[in-house]
C-alpha positions as CSV (number, residue, x, y, z in Angstrom):
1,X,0.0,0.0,0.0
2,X,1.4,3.6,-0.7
3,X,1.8,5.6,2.3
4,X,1.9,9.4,2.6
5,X,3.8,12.0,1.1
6,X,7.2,12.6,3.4
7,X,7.3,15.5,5.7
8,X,6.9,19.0,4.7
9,X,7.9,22.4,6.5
10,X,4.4,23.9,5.7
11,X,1.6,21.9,7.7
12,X,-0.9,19.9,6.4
13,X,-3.5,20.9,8.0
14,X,-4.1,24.6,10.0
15,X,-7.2,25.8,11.6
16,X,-7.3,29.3,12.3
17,X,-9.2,31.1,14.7
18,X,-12.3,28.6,14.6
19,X,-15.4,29.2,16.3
20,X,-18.9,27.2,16.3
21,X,-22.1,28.3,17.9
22,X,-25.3,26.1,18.1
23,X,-27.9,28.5,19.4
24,X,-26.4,30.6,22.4
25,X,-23.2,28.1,23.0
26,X,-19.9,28.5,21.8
27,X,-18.8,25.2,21.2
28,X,-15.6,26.4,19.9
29,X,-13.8,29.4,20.5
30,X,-11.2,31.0,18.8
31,X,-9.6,27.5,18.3
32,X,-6.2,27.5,16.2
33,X,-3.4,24.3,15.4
34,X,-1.9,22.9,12.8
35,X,-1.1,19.4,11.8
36,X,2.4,18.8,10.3
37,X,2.5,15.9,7.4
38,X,3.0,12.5,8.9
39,X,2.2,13.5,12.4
40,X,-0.4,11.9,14.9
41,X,-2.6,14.4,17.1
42,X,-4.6,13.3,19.3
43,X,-7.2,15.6,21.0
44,X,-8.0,15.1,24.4
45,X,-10.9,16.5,26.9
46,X,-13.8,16.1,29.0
47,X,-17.3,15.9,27.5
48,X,-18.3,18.7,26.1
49,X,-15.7,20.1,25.8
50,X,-15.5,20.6,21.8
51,X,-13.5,18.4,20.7
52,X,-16.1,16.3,18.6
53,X,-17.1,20.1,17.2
54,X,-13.6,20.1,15.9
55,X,-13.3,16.8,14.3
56,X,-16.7,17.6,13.1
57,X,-15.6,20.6,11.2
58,X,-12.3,19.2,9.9
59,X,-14.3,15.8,8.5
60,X,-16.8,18.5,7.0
61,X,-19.6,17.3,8.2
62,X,-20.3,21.2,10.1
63,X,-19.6,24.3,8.7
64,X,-17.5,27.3,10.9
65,X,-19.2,30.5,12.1
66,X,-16.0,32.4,12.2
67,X,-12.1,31.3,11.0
68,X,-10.7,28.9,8.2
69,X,-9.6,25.4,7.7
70,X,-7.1,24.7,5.4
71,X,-6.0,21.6,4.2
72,X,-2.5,21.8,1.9
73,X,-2.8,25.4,1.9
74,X,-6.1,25.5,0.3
75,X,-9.1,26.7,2.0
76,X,-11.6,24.1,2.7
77,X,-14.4,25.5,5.4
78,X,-14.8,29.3,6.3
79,X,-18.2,30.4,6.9
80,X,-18.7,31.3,3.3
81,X,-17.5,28.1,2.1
82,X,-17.5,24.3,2.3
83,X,-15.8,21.9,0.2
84,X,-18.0,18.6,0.1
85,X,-16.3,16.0,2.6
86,X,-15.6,13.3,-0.1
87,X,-13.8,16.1,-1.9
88,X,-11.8,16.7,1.3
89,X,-9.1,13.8,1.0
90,X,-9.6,12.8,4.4
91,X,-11.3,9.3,5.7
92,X,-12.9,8.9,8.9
93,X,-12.7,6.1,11.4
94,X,-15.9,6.2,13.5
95,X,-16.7,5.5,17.0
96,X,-19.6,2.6,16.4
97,X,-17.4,1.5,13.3
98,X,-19.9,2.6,10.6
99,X,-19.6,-0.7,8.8
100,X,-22.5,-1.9,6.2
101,X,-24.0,-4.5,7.4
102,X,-25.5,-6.6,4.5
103,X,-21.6,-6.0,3.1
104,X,-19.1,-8.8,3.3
105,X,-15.8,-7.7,4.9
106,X,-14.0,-7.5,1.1
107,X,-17.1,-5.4,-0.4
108,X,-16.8,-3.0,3.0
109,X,-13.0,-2.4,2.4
110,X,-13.6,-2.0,-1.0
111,X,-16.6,0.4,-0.8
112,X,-14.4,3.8,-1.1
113,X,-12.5,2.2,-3.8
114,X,-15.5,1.5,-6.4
115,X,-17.1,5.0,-5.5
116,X,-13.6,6.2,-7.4
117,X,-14.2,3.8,-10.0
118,X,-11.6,1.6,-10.3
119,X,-10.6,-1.4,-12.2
120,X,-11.0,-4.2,-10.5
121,X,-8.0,-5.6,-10.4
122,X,-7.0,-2.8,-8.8
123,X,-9.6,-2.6,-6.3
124,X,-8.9,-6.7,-5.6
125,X,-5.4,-5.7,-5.3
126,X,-5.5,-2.9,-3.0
127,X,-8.0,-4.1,-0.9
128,X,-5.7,-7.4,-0.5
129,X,-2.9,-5.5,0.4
130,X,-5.3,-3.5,3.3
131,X,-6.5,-6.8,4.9
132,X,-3.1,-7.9,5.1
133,X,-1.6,-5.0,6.8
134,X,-4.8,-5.0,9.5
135,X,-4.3,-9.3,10.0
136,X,-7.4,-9.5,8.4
137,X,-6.6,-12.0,5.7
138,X,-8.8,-15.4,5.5
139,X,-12.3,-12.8,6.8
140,X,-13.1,-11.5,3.6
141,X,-16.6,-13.1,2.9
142,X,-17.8,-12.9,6.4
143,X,-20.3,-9.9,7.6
144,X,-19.8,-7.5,10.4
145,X,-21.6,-9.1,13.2
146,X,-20.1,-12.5,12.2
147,X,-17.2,-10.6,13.4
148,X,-15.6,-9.2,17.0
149,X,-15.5,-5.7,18.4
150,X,-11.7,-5.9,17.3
151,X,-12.1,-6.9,13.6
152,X,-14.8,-4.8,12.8
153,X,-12.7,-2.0,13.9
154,X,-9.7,-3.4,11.6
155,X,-12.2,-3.4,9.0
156,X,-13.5,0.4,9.4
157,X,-9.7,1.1,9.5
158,X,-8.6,-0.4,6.3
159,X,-11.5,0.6,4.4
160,X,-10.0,4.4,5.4
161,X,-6.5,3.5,4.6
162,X,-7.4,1.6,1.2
163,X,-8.5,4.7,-0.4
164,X,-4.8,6.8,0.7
165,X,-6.5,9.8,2.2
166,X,-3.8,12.6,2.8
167,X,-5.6,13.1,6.4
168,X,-6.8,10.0,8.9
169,X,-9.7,11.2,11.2
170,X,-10.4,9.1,14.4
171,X,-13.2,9.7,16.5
172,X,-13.1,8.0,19.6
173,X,-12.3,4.7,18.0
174,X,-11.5,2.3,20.4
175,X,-14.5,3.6,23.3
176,X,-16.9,0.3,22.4
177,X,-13.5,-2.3,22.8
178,X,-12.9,-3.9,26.1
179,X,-10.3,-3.0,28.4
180,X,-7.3,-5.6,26.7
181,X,-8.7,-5.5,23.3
182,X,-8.3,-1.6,23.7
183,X,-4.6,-1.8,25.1
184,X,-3.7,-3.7,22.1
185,X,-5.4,-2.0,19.1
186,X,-4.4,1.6,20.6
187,X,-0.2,-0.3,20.3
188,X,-1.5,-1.6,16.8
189,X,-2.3,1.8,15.6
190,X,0.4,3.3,16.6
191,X,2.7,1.0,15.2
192,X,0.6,0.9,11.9
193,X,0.3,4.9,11.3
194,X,3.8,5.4,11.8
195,X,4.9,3.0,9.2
196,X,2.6,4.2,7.3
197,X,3.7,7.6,7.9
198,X,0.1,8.7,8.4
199,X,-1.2,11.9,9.2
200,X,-3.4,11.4,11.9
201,X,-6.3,13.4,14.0
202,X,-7.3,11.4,16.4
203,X,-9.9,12.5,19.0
204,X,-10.0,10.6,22.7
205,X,-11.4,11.3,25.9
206,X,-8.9,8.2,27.5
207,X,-5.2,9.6,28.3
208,X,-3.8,6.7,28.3
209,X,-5.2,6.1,24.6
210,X,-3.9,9.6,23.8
211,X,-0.4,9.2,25.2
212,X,0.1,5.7,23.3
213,X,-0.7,7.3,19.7
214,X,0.0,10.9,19.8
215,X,3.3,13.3,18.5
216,X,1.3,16.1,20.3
217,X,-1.3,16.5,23.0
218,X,-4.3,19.1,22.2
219,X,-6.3,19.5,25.5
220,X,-9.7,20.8,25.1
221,X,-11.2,22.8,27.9
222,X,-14.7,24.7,27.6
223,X,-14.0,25.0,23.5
224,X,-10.5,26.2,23.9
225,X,-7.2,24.9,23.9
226,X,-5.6,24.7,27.1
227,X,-2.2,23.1,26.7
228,X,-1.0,22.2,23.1
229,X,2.2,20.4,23.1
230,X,4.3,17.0,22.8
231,X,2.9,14.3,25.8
232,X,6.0,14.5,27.8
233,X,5.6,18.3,28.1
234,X,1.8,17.8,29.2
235,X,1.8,15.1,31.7
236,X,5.1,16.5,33.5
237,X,3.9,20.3,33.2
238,X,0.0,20.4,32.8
239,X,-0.8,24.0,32.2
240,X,-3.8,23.8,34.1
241,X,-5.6,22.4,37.2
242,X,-8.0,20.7,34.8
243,X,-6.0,19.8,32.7
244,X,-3.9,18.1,35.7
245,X,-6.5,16.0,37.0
246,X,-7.7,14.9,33.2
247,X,-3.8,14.0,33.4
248,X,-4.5,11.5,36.6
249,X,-3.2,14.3,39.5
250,X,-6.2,13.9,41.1
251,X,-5.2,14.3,44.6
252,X,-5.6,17.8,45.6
253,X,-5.2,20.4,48.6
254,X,-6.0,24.1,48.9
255,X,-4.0,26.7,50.7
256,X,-2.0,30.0,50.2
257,X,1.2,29.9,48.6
258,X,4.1,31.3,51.4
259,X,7.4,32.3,50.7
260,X,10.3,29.8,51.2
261,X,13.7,29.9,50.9
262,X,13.6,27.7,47.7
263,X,10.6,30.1,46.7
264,X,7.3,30.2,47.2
265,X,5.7,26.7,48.5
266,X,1.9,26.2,49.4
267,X,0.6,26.2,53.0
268,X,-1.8,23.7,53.5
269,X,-3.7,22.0,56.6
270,X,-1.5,19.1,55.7
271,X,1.9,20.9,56.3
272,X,3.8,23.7,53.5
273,X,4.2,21.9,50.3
274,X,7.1,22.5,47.9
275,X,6.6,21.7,44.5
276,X,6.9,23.2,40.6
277,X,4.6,26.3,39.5
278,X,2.9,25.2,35.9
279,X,1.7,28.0,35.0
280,X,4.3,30.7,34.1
281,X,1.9,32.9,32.7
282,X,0.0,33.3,35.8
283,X,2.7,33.3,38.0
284,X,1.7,33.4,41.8
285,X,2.3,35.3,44.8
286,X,2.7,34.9,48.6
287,X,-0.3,35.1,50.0
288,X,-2.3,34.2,46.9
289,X,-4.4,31.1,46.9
290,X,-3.3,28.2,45.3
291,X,-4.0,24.3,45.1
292,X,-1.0,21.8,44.3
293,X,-2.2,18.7,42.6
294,X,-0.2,15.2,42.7
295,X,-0.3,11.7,41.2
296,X,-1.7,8.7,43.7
297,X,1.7,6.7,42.5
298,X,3.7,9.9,43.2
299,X,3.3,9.0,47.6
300,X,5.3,6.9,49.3
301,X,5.0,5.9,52.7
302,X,7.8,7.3,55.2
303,X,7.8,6.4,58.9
304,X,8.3,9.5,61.0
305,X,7.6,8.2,64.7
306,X,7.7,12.2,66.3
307,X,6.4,15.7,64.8
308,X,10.4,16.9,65.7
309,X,11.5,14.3,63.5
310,X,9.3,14.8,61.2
311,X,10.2,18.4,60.7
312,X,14.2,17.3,60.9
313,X,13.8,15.2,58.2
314,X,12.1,17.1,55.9
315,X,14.4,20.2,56.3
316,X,17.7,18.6,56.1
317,X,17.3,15.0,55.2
318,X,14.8,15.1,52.4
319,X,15.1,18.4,50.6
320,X,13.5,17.6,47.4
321,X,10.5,15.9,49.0
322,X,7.9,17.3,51.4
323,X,6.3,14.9,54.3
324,X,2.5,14.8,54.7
325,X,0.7,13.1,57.9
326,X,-2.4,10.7,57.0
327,X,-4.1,8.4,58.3
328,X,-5.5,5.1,56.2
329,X,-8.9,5.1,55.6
330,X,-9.4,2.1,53.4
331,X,-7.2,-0.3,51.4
332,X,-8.1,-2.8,48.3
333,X,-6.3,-4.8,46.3
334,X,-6.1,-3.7,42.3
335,X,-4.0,-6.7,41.1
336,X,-0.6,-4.8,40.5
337,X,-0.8,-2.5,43.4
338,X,-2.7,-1.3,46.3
339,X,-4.9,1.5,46.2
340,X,-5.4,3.2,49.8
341,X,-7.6,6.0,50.9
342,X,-6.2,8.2,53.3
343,X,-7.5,11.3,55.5
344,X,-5.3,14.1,55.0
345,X,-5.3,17.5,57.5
346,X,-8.3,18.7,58.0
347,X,-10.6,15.9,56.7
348,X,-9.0,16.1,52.8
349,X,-9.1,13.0,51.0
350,X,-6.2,11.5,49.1
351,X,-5.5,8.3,47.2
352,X,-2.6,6.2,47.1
353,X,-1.3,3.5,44.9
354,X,1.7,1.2,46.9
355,X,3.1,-2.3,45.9
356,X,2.0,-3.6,50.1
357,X,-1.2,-3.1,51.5
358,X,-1.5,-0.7,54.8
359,X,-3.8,-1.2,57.5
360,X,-6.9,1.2,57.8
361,X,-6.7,2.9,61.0
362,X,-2.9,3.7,60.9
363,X,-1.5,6.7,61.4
364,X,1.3,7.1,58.3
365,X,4.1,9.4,57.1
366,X,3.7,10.2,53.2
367,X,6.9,11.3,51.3
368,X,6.0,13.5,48.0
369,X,8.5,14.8,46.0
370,X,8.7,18.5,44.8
371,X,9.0,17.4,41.1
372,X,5.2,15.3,41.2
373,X,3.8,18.4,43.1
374,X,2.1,20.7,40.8
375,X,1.4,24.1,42.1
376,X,-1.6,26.7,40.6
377,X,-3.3,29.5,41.5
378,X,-6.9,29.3,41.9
């Protein structure tokens, strides 16, 4: 199968300024990106939050109240105009699959291919060389619910590659697969669309789905962008508190930020906090309010019998940690870890994941380090 063209400087797809109302609601707006050739996006975001608008107005299946999309340079939405999605040279991968149904898993694939008009031999051999590259070889003359959740999604994917769009649109495709059939096909993807050398826009509300395909992170909040860069970037600095606990910090504590002599750290009822300011563009100071925000896997437990030792140890012995007092609430087992739930200060709740179980009741130290604490302003 032909892949892509190589990489270009120019992208290969920009949207500019895009906004989308439906009745009173801004569903987008003022939303801009660009898509370089052979990259994978994936856009990530709560529901609601616009990021099925977007994919939406990039498949061309809704026009833009305000701003452009381009595709190659050339214009292809504005509010004044709309080039016809089959024109668009992009193919979309659906979240329910989309697959006929009276339509043999050969006649699916080849669907987009006889639309174009092509010999068949062509189409035979194209749509060969599709089933092999999705494992799908040997399934041609069954149907679609003959097959499961897995194949059918193969399916929906090579009848989009078969035809050699210039853009692959993905819209939540692996939400209806079960947890291990989702692990794999999310690795398959991946794998594929990089050899491939696929331009890719992939929209997820699953980070871990996101993280597994994407070049770059896009994450939606209330139809704008709120943090726009490679994964790395976005789990280790989230630019937001949302965007944070959409990121899995969802252990959180209030307080006002203080001034310390390695800079400004975050009172809390659980003890002063040290930790890394994500927002540098909003940059906080003492006596502001603030939250810090922190992984369950970033505690560990440290055993501090007195309050003096406590404070010893966290001042001289641990200086790139800070030490928080808890007691366990409860404790279940997850298979790979333990998850606790602890009572932290003054009645805040806090999970923890641990490779031993700890006893509810106990009274426990709790070592988090300044790196896995992420300070905002509120």
């Amino acid at each position: 199968m032909q892949t892509s063209a190589a990489q270009t400087t120019s992208p290969l797809l920009e949207v500019s300024n895009m906004v989308k109302r439906y009745g009173e609601v801004k569903a987008l707006n003022g939303v801009s990106l660009d898509l370089k050739e052979g990259e994978i996006i994936s856009v990530l975001g709560p529901s609601g939050c616009g990021k099925s608008t977007l994919l939406q107005l990039v498949a061309g299946l809704a026009q833009p109240d305000e701003g452009e999309i381009r595709l190659l340079g050339q214009k292809i939405a504005s509010s004044t105009k709309m080039v016809p999605p089959e024109k668009r040279g992009v193919n979309m991968v659906f979240q329910d699959y989309a697959l006929w149904p009276h339509m043999n898993v050969y006649d699916n694939v080849a669907y987009g291919l006889k639309q174009k008009r092509l010999g068949t031999d062509a189409i035979r051999k194209k749509v060969q060389e599709a089933l092999e590259l999705l494992h799908l070889e040997g399934f041609e003359h069954r149907l679609p619910p003959q097959l499961s959740g897995g194949q059918q999604q193969r399916v929906a994917i090579a009848r989009a590659l078969v035809t050699e769009p210039r853009l692959m649109l993905l819209d939540e495709p692996l939400s209806n697969l079960d947890m291990r059939l989702r692990i794999e096909m999310r690795s398959e993807m991946a794998v594929l669309f990089r050899r491939l050398k696929m331009s890719v826009f992939h929209v997820t509300h699953d980070p871990e789905e996101a993280f597994a395909m994407a070049d770059r992170l896009l994450i939606m909040r209330s139809g704008a962008i709120d943090q726009f860069a490679s994964p790395i970037e976005c789990y280790n600095r989230p630019a937001s508190r949302q965007a944070a606990s959409l990121l899995g910090a969802i252990n959180h504590l209030s307080g006002e930020f203080v001034a310390a002599p390695e800079g400004l750290a975050l009172k809390t009822p659980a003890g002063i906090l040290h930790g890394v300011h994500c927002e540098p563009e909003n940059a906080p100071r003492a006596g502001m309010a603030g939250e810090v925000r922190f992984r369950p896997e970033a505690l560990t437990v440290f055993s501090v019998p007195t309050a003096n030792e406590s404070q010893m140890v966290n001042s001289h012995d641990l200086p790139n940690h800070s030490l928080l007092e808890a007691r366990v609430i409860h404790c279940t087992f997850e298979g790979s870890n333990w998850r606790s739930l602890l009572e932290c200060g003054e009645g805040s709740r806090l999970y923890m994941l641990s490779g031993e179980p700890l006893q509810p009741g106990a009274s426990v130290s709790l070592r988090l380090p300044r790196e896995a604490a992420l300070l905002y302003a509120t």
